[in-house]
C-alpha positions as CSV (number, residue, x, y, z in Angstrom):
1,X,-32.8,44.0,5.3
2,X,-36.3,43.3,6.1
3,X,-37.9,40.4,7.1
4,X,-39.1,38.8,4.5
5,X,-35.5,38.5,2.8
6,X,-33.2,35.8,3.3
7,X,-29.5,35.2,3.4
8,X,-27.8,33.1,1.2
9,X,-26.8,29.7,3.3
10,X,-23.5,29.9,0.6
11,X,-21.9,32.0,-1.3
12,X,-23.2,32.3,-5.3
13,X,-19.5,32.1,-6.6
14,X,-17.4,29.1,-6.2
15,X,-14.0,28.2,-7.3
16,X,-12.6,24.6,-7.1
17,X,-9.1,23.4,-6.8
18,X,-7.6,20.0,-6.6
19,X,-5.4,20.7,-3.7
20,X,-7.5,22.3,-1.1
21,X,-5.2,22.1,1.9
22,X,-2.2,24.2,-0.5
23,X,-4.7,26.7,-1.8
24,X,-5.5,27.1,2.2
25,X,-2.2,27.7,3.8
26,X,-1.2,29.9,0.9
27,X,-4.6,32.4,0.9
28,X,-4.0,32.5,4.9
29,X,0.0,33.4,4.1
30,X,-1.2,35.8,1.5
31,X,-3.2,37.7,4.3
32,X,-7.2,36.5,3.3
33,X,-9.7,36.4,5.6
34,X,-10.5,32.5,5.4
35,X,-13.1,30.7,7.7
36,X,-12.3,27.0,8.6
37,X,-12.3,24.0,6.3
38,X,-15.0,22.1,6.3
39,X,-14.7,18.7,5.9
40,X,-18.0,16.7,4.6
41,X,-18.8,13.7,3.2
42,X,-19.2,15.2,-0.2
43,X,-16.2,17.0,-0.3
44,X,-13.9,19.2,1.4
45,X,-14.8,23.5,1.1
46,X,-14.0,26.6,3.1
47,X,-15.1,30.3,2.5
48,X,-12.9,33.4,2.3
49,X,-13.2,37.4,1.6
50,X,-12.1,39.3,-1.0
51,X,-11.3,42.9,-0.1
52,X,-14.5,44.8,-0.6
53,X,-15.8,41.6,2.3
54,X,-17.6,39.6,-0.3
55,X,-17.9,35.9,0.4
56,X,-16.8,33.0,-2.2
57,X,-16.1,29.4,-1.6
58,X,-13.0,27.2,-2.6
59,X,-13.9,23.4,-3.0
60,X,-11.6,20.6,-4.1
61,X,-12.3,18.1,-7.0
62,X,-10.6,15.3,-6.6
């Protein structure tokens, strides 16, 4: 990468669930890498890895 490009401050994909803390324990059971939750005043997110290492993000809905 050269200088003059930029990383992403998020991943581009996001999927959304209504129970975030369930869909967290079970991914980290289920062996996925998973970074921690982040808890913000618009809503609760964390990101994880697929196999090939790409990032995605989980948010809840409520």
């Amino acid at each position: 990468m050269n200088s003059s490009e930029s990383i992403l401050a998020h991943p581009s994909i996001l999927f959304s669930t209504t129970d975030i803390e369930a869909a967290y324990e079970q991914m980290k059971q289920n062996g996925i890498e998973v970074e921690d939750m982040l808890k913000m005043p618009f809503g609760t997110m964390f990101t994880f890895k697929d196999q090939d290492g790409n990032n995605y993000l989980l948010r809840e809905d409520k």
